[in-house]
C-alpha positions in Angstrom: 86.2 116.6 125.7 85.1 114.1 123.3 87.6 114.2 119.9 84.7 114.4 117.9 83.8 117.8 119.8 87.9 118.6 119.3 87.5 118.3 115.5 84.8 120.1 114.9 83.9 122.5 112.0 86.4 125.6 113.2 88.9 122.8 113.5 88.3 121.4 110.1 88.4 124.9 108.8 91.6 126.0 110.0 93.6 122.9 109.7 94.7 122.6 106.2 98.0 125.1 105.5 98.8 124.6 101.9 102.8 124.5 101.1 103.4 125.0 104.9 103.6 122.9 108.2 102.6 119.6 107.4 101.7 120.4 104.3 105.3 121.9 103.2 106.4 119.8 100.8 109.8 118.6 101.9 107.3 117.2 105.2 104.7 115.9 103.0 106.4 114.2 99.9 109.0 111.5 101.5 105.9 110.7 103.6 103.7 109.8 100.4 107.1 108.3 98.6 107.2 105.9 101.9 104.0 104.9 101.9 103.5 104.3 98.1 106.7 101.7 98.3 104.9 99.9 101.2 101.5 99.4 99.8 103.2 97.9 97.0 100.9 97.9 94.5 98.0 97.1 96.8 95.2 99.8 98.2 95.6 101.6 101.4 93.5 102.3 104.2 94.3 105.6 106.5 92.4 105.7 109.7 91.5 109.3 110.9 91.9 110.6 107.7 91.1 113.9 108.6 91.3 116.3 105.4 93.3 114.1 103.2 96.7 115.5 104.3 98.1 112.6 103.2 95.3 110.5 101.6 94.8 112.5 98.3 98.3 113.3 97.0 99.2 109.6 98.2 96.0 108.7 95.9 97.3 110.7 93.0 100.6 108.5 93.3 97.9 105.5 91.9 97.5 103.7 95.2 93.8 103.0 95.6 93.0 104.6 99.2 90.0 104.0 101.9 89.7 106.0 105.2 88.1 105.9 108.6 87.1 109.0 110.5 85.7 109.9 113.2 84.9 113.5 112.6 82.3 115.0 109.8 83.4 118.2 109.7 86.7 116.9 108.8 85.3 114.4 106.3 83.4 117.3 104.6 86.8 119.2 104.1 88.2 115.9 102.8 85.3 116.1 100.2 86.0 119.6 98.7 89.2 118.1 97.5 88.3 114.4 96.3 85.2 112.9 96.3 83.8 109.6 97.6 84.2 107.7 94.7 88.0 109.1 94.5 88.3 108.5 98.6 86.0 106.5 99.9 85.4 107.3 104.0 83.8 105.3 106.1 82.9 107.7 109.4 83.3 106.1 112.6 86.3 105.1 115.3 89.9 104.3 114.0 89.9 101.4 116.6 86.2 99.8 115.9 84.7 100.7 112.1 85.3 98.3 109.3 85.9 99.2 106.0 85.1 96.5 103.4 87.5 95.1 101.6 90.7 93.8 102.2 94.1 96.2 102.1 97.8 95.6 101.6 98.3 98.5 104.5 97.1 100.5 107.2 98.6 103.3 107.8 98.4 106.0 110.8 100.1 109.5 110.8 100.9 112.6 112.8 100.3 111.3 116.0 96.7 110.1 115.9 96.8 107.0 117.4 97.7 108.7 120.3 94.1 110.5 120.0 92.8 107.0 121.9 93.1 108.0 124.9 93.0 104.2 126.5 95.4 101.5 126.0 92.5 99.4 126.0 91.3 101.5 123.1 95.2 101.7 121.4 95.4 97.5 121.8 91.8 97.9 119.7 93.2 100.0 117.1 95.8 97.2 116.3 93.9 94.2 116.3 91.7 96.5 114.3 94.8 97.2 111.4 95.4 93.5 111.6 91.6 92.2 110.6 91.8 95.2 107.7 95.1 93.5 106.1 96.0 90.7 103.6 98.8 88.1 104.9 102.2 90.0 104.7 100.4 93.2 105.0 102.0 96.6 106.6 100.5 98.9 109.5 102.1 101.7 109.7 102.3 104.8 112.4 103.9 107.5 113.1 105.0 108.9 116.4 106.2 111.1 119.0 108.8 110.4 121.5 107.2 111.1 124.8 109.7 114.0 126.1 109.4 113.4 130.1 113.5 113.7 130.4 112.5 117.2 129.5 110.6 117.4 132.6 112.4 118.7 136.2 111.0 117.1 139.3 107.9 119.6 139.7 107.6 120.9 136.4 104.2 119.0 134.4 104.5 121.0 130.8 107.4 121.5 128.2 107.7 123.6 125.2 108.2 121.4 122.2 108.1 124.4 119.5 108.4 128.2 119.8 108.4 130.3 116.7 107.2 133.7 115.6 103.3 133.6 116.0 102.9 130.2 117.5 103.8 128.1 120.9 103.6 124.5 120.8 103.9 123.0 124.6 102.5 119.9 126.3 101.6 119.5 129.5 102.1 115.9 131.0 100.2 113.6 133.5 102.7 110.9 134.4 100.2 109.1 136.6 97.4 108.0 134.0 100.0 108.9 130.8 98.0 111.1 129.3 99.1 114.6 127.6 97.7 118.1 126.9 99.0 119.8 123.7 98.6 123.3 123.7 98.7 125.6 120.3 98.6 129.2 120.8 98.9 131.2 117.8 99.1 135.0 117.8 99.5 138.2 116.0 100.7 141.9 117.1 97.3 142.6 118.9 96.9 141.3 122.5 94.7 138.5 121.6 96.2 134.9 121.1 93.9 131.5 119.9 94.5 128.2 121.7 93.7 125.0 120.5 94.3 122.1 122.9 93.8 118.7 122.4 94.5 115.1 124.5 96.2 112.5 124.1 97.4 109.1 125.4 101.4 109.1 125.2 103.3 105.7 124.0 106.7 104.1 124.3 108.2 102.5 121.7 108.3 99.6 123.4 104.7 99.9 124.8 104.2 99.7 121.1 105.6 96.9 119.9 103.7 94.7 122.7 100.4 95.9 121.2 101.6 94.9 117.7 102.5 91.4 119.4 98.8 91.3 121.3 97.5 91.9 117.6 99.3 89.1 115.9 102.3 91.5 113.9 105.7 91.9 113.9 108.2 95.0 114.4 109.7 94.9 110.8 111.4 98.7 111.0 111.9 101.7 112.8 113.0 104.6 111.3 113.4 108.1 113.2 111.5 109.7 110.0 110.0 109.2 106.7 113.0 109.1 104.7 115.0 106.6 106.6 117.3 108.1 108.9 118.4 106.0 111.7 116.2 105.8 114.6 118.1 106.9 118.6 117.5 107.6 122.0 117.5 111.4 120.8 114.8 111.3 118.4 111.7 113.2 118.7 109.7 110.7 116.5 109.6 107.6 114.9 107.8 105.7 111.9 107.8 102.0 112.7 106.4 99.6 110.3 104.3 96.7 111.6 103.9 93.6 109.6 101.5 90.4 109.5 103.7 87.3 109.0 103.0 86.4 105.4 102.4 82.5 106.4 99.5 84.3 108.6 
Protein backbone atom coordinates (compact mmCIF):
# COMPACT_ATOMS: atom_id res chain seq x y z
CA UNK A 1 0.00 0.00 0.00
CA UNK A 2 0.77 3.50 -0.75
CA UNK A 3 1.38 5.52 2.82
CA UNK A 4 -0.89 7.95 1.75
CA UNK A 5 -3.65 5.11 1.57
CA UNK A 6 -2.01 3.91 5.22
CA UNK A 7 -2.82 7.40 6.78
CA UNK A 8 -5.90 7.83 5.76
CA UNK A 9 -9.04 9.46 7.54
CA UNK A 10 -9.61 6.29 10.17
CA UNK A 11 -5.91 6.55 10.66
CA UNK A 12 -5.95 10.24 11.37
CA UNK A 13 -8.95 9.65 13.52
CA UNK A 14 -7.62 7.29 15.85
CA UNK A 15 -4.13 8.36 16.22
CA UNK A 16 -4.04 11.05 18.61
CA UNK A 17 -4.24 9.58 22.54
CA UNK A 18 -4.12 12.55 24.69
CA UNK A 19 -1.88 12.14 28.05
CA UNK A 20 -1.09 8.48 26.88
CA UNK A 21 1.45 6.68 24.49
CA UNK A 22 3.17 9.16 22.72
CA UNK A 23 1.41 11.65 23.90
CA UNK A 24 2.02 10.85 27.83
CA UNK A 25 3.82 13.49 28.99
CA UNK A 26 7.00 12.16 30.45
CA UNK A 27 7.33 10.79 26.29
CA UNK A 28 6.35 13.99 24.92
CA UNK A 29 7.96 16.86 27.00
CA UNK A 30 11.96 15.98 27.00
CA UNK A 31 11.19 15.49 23.29
CA UNK A 32 9.90 19.21 22.83
CA UNK A 33 12.67 20.42 25.68
CA UNK A 34 15.31 18.82 23.07
CA UNK A 35 14.18 20.19 20.23
CA UNK A 36 13.60 23.76 21.46
CA UNK A 37 17.47 23.84 22.71
CA UNK A 38 18.53 22.75 19.13
CA UNK A 39 16.56 25.21 17.10
CA UNK A 40 18.10 27.72 19.04
CA UNK A 41 16.16 30.47 18.58
CA UNK A 42 15.65 29.81 14.96
CA UNK A 43 12.21 28.20 13.24
CA UNK A 44 11.74 24.54 12.75
CA UNK A 45 10.56 22.53 10.05
CA UNK A 46 9.02 18.82 10.99
CA UNK A 47 8.55 16.64 7.87
CA UNK A 48 5.47 14.26 8.21
CA UNK A 49 3.99 16.21 10.71
CA UNK A 50 1.22 14.14 11.00
CA UNK A 51 -1.25 15.65 13.75
CA UNK A 52 1.09 17.91 15.46
CA UNK A 53 2.22 15.37 18.01
CA UNK A 54 5.04 17.28 18.42
CA UNK A 55 4.70 20.33 16.20
CA UNK A 56 2.14 22.38 18.30
CA UNK A 57 3.21 22.08 21.97
CA UNK A 58 6.92 22.51 20.42
CA UNK A 59 5.24 25.79 18.84
CA UNK A 60 3.77 26.92 22.10
CA UNK A 61 7.53 26.70 23.53
CA UNK A 62 7.92 30.06 20.88
CA UNK A 63 9.81 28.23 18.17
CA UNK A 64 8.30 29.32 14.87
CA UNK A 65 7.42 25.77 13.07
CA UNK A 66 6.66 24.68 9.31
CA UNK A 67 5.70 21.03 8.28
CA UNK A 68 5.57 18.75 5.32
CA UNK A 69 3.02 16.02 4.96
CA UNK A 70 2.16 13.68 2.91
CA UNK A 71 -1.25 12.78 4.11
CA UNK A 72 -4.57 15.22 4.20
CA UNK A 73 -6.45 13.50 6.52
CA UNK A 74 -3.70 13.91 8.87
CA UNK A 75 -3.17 17.52 8.00
CA UNK A 76 -6.95 18.19 8.66
CA UNK A 77 -6.49 16.74 12.31
CA UNK A 78 -3.40 18.94 12.54
CA UNK A 79 -5.87 21.82 11.70
CA UNK A 80 -8.44 21.28 14.46
CA UNK A 81 -5.72 22.10 16.88
CA UNK A 82 -3.68 25.00 15.18
CA UNK A 83 -4.30 26.65 12.24
CA UNK A 84 -2.26 27.48 9.07
CA UNK A 85 -1.14 30.67 10.05
CA UNK A 86 -0.07 29.08 13.55
CA UNK A 87 1.48 25.86 11.57
CA UNK A 88 2.00 26.38 8.36
CA UNK A 89 1.92 22.74 6.19
CA UNK A 90 3.05 22.32 3.05
CA UNK A 91 1.34 18.72 1.76
CA UNK A 92 3.49 16.70 -0.20
CA UNK A 93 6.65 14.02 0.31
CA UNK A 94 9.15 14.46 3.29
CA UNK A 95 11.93 13.60 0.76
CA UNK A 96 10.89 16.00 -2.34
CA UNK A 97 8.46 19.19 -1.24
CA UNK A 98 9.99 22.44 -0.42
CA UNK A 99 8.94 24.64 2.12
CA UNK A 100 10.02 28.25 1.65
CA UNK A 101 12.10 29.77 3.72
CA UNK A 102 15.11 28.95 5.27
CA UNK A 103 15.20 26.88 8.92
CA UNK A 104 17.77 26.53 11.72
CA UNK A 105 16.45 22.59 11.86
CA UNK A 106 14.77 19.75 10.49
CA UNK A 107 13.58 17.52 12.54
CA UNK A 108 12.08 13.79 12.10
CA UNK A 109 10.41 11.76 14.86
CA UNK A 110 8.89 8.41 15.76
CA UNK A 111 10.27 6.50 13.20
CA UNK A 112 9.04 8.17 9.98
CA UNK A 113 11.83 8.29 8.03
CA UNK A 114 11.65 4.82 7.94
CA UNK A 115 8.17 5.31 6.14
CA UNK A 116 10.46 5.66 2.69
CA UNK A 117 10.58 2.58 1.89
CA UNK A 118 13.81 3.08 -0.57
CA UNK A 119 17.18 4.02 0.27
CA UNK A 120 17.14 5.82 -2.78
CA UNK A 121 14.11 7.70 -1.36
CA UNK A 122 15.90 7.86 2.47
CA UNK A 123 19.42 9.42 0.71
CA UNK A 124 16.54 12.05 -0.79
CA UNK A 125 15.13 12.87 2.48
CA UNK A 126 18.60 14.03 3.60
CA UNK A 127 19.81 16.02 0.88
CA UNK A 128 16.33 17.29 1.14
CA UNK A 129 16.94 18.50 5.25
CA UNK A 130 20.22 19.81 4.09
CA UNK A 131 18.78 22.32 1.07
CA UNK A 132 15.91 23.38 3.97
CA UNK A 133 18.85 24.49 6.53
CA UNK A 134 20.92 27.63 7.28
CA UNK A 135 24.87 26.89 7.60
CA UNK A 136 25.35 25.21 11.14
CA UNK A 137 21.90 23.98 10.96
CA UNK A 138 20.56 20.63 12.82
CA UNK A 139 18.56 17.55 11.26
CA UNK A 140 17.30 15.67 13.56
CA UNK A 141 15.65 11.88 13.64
CA UNK A 142 14.68 9.64 15.72
CA UNK A 143 14.97 5.91 15.42
CA UNK A 144 14.58 2.33 15.99
CA UNK A 145 17.21 -0.17 16.50
CA UNK A 146 16.49 -2.83 13.88
CA UNK A 147 15.89 -5.97 16.36
CA UNK A 148 17.13 -8.91 13.91
CA UNK A 149 19.40 -10.54 17.02
CA UNK A 150 15.84 -11.14 18.17
CA UNK A 151 15.27 -13.25 15.35
CA UNK A 152 16.12 -17.44 15.41
CA UNK A 153 17.26 -18.87 12.08
CA UNK A 154 13.64 -19.45 10.63
CA UNK A 155 11.65 -17.21 12.57
CA UNK A 156 10.72 -13.67 10.22
CA UNK A 157 8.53 -11.65 13.10
CA UNK A 158 9.26 -10.51 16.83
CA UNK A 159 7.06 -9.06 19.44
CA UNK A 160 8.47 -5.69 20.34
CA UNK A 161 5.45 -4.80 22.92
CA UNK A 162 2.74 -6.87 24.63
CA UNK A 163 0.38 -5.26 26.99
CA UNK A 164 -3.20 -5.60 28.15
CA UNK A 165 -5.30 -4.71 24.90
CA UNK A 166 -2.61 -4.30 22.41
CA UNK A 167 0.34 -6.41 20.58
CA UNK A 168 3.00 -4.65 18.87
CA UNK A 169 5.21 -7.23 16.60
CA UNK A 170 7.14 -6.77 13.35
CA UNK A 171 7.68 -9.05 10.94
CA UNK A 172 11.05 -8.78 8.97
CA UNK A 173 12.36 -9.22 5.37
CA UNK A 174 16.13 -9.44 5.66
CA UNK A 175 16.52 -9.67 1.86
CA UNK A 176 15.17 -6.29 0.62
CA UNK A 177 15.30 -4.75 4.52
CA UNK A 178 12.00 -3.93 4.69
CA UNK A 179 9.58 -4.44 7.86
CA UNK A 180 5.86 -5.00 8.66
CA UNK A 181 4.61 -3.50 11.94
CA UNK A 182 1.66 -5.04 13.15
CA UNK A 183 -0.82 -3.30 15.90
CA UNK A 184 -3.57 -5.32 17.15
CA UNK A 185 -5.68 -3.82 19.66
CA UNK A 186 -8.48 -5.69 21.50
CA UNK A 187 -11.19 -5.71 24.01
CA UNK A 188 -13.07 -8.70 25.99
CA UNK A 189 -15.15 -9.55 22.80
CA UNK A 190 -13.65 -11.79 20.15
CA UNK A 191 -12.88 -9.17 17.75
CA UNK A 192 -9.42 -7.49 17.62
CA UNK A 193 -8.33 -4.23 15.04
CA UNK A 194 -5.03 -4.43 13.15
CA UNK A 195 -3.24 -1.69 11.73
CA UNK A 196 -0.14 -2.55 9.82
CA UNK A 197 2.15 -0.40 8.20
CA UNK A 198 5.74 -0.74 6.14
CA UNK A 199 8.78 0.36 6.56
CA UNK A 200 12.40 0.43 5.36
CA UNK A 201 14.69 -0.58 8.49
CA UNK A 202 18.17 1.54 9.02
CA UNK A 203 21.45 0.95 10.82
CA UNK A 204 23.01 3.47 12.57
CA UNK A 205 25.75 3.33 10.53
CA UNK A 206 23.67 3.05 7.18
CA UNK A 207 22.66 6.38 8.59
CA UNK A 208 25.42 8.37 9.05
CA UNK A 209 26.62 7.53 5.32
CA UNK A 210 23.44 9.16 4.10
CA UNK A 211 24.13 12.25 6.29
CA UNK A 212 27.79 12.22 4.64
CA UNK A 213 26.12 11.75 0.85
CA UNK A 214 24.04 14.88 1.95
CA UNK A 215 26.91 17.14 2.98
CA UNK A 216 26.35 16.75 7.29
CA UNK A 217 28.04 15.59 10.02
CA UNK A 218 27.21 13.10 12.92
CA UNK A 219 27.41 15.70 15.88
CA UNK A 220 25.46 13.26 18.61
CA UNK A 221 23.82 10.21 19.43
CA UNK A 222 21.88 9.84 22.24
CA UNK A 223 19.80 6.48 23.07
CA UNK A 224 16.76 9.00 23.94
CA UNK A 225 15.49 12.40 24.20
CA UNK A 226 16.85 13.22 27.43
CA UNK A 227 20.45 12.23 26.88
CA UNK A 228 21.08 8.94 28.14
CA UNK A 229 24.05 7.27 26.75
CA UNK A 230 23.53 5.52 23.47
CA UNK A 231 24.72 1.15 23.40
CA UNK A 232 24.60 -1.87 21.57
CA UNK A 233 21.36 -2.55 23.80
CA UNK A 234 19.36 0.25 22.92
CA UNK A 235 16.09 0.02 21.18
CA UNK A 236 16.32 3.59 19.76
CA UNK A 237 18.36 6.40 19.15
CA UNK A 238 18.10 10.35 18.47
CA UNK A 239 21.09 11.36 16.50
CA UNK A 240 21.65 14.85 15.55
CA UNK A 241 23.01 15.74 12.13
CA UNK A 242 24.70 18.97 11.52
CA UNK A 243 25.77 21.20 8.36
CA UNK A 244 29.37 22.42 8.96
CA UNK A 245 28.79 26.09 9.82
CA UNK A 246 31.68 27.21 7.23
CA UNK A 247 29.15 25.37 4.69
Amino acid sequence: MRQEEIWDVDAARHYDTPGRGMFAPEVLDPTVDRLAGLAGGGRALEFAIGTGRVAVPLAERGVPVTGIELSRPMIDQLRTKADEATIPVIAGDMSTAVAPGAFTLVYLVYNTISNLLTQAEQVACFRNAARHLTPGGRFVIELWVPELRKLPPGQQATVWLSEPGYIGLDTYDVLRQHVVSHHFRFDESRQAQLFRSPHRYIWPAELDLMGQLAGFELESRHADWSGAEFTAESRSHVSVYRIPPGR
